[in-house]
N, C-alpha and C positions, 0 to 999 in steps of 0.2 A: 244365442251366441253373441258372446261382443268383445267389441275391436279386435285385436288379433285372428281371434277364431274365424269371423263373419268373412275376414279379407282372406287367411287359409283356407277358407272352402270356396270363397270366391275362383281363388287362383286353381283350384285342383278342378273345377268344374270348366275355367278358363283353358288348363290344359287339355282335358280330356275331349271337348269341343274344336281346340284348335281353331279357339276363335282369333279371327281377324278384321276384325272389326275395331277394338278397344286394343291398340300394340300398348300399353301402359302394361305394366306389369303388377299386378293390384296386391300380391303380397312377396317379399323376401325374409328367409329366413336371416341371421346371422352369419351362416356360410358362406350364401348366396349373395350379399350385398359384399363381403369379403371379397370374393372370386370376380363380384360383376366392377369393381372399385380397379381391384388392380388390372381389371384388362383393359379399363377405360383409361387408367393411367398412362399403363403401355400403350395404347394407343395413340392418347392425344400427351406425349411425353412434351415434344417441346413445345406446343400449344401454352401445357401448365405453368412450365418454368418461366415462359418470357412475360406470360400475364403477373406473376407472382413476382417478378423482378420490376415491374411497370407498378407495378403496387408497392413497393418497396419503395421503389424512388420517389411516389407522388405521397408517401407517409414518410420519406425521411425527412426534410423538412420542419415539416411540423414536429416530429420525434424529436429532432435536434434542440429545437427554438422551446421546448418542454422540460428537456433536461436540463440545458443552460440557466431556464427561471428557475429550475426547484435546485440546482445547484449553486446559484447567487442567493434563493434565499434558506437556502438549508447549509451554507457553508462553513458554520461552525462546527455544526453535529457532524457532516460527513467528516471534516478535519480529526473532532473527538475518537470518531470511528476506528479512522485509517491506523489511529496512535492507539488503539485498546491494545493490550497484551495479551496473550494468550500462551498456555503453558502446553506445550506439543509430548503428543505420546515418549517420543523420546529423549523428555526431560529437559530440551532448552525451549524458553520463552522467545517468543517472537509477536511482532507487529503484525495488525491484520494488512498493511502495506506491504510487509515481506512475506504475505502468507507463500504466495506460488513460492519463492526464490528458497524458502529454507526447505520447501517440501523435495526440490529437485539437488538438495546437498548430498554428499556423500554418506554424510552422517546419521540424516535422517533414514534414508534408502537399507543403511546397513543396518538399521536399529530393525526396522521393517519386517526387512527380510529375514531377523533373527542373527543376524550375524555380528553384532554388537552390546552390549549390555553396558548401559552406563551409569555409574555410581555418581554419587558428589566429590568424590575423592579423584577417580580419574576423571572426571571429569574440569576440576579446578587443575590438576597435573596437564591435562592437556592442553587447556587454555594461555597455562602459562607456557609452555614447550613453544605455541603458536605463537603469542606473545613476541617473544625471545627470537626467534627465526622472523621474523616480520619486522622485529628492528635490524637482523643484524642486515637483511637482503636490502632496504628499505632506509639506510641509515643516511644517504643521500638526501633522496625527497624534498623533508623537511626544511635543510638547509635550504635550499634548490629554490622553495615556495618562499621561504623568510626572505632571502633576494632579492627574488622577483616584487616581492610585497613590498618594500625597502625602496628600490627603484620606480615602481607606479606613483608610492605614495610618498613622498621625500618629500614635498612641500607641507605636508600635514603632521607629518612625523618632525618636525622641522618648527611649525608653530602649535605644537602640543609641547615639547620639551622647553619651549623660551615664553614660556608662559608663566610671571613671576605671582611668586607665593608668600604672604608676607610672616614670617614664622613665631611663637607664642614667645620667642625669646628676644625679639626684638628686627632681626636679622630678614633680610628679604631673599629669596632663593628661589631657583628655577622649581618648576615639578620633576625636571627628571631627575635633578638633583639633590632631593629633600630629604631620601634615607642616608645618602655619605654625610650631611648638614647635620643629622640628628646625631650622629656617632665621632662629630667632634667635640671638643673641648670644650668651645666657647658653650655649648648646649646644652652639653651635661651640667655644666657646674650652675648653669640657670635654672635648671630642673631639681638639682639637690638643692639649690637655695630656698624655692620652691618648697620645697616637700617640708625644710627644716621652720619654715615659718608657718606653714602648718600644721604643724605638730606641738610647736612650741606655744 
């Protein structure tokens, strides 16, 4: 007899003796380490947990200061990652970054559960319906942001625009200015003069 067997007849000779001598329990079946596991659990419950929280914290640490290196040096690939697309069972594409957030949409959920079927057709119908309502509630905002953007940034908006440009026709002009300069007079008929002496 070997290994298992040798310890099974160990144990059934150990019970049938009722030895006490050796309290080791020299064989468990699969059941019996099952049954003898959780009672020891139940037993020593918060024993477990506060050892297993002590251990926690003396490996967070180190956990932490491992992640941060292979995150500074892995930070491209994890960026490439986050950005992969992926084409979801019901039919919109999404980022592995927005993985949880499209899973928990309405959209997603109804497709799921069967309760949605979406084509390419309503589906571009919807989007644009979304669209449309999203400006008109939404029509604010934008302004709102241009404002505020306008106001922080006046000094920059300010020496961007007086920033002089000197142009092919002779004439010097701001940059904010350059497309009303091109659409006067004096420009065009430098530009046909241009074109006529090249041709000629």
């Amino acid at each position: 007899m070997i290994g298992n067997e040798a310890r099974a007849e160990e144990n059934r000779v150990h019970k049938d003796l009722k030895a006490n001598m050796n309290m080791v329990n020299p064989f468990r079946s699969l059941e019996e380490t099952i049954i003898y596991h959780s009672k020891y659990y139940e037993a020593n419950k918060d024993k477990l947990k506060s050892y297993s929280k002590e251990q926690r914290m003396k490996k967070y640490d180190d956990y932490r200061a491992t992640s941060l290196e292979y995150k500074k040096t892995h930070k491209k690939e994890l960026a490439e990652q986050q950005l992969q697309s992926h084409m979801c069972v019901c039919g919109i594409t999404y980022t592995q970054c927005n993985k949880k957030r499209h899973m928990n949409t309405l959209k997603h959920k109804n497709f799921v559960e069967g309760k949605e079927d979406i084509s390419e057709d309503t589906k571009k119908t919807k989007v644009k319906e979304y669209n449309v309502k999203y400006r008109q509630e939404n029509r604010e905002t934008p302004l709102k942001l241009e404002k505020e953007y306008r106001k922080k940034n006046k000094e920059k908006i300010q020496e961007r625009r007086s920033i002089q440009i000197k142009c092919i026709c002779g004439c010097i002009t701001t940059k904010h200015s350059q497309r009303r300069h091109e659409k006067t007079n004096k420009h065009i008929k430098f530009i046909e003069e241009q074109v006529k002496c090249f041709t000629t």
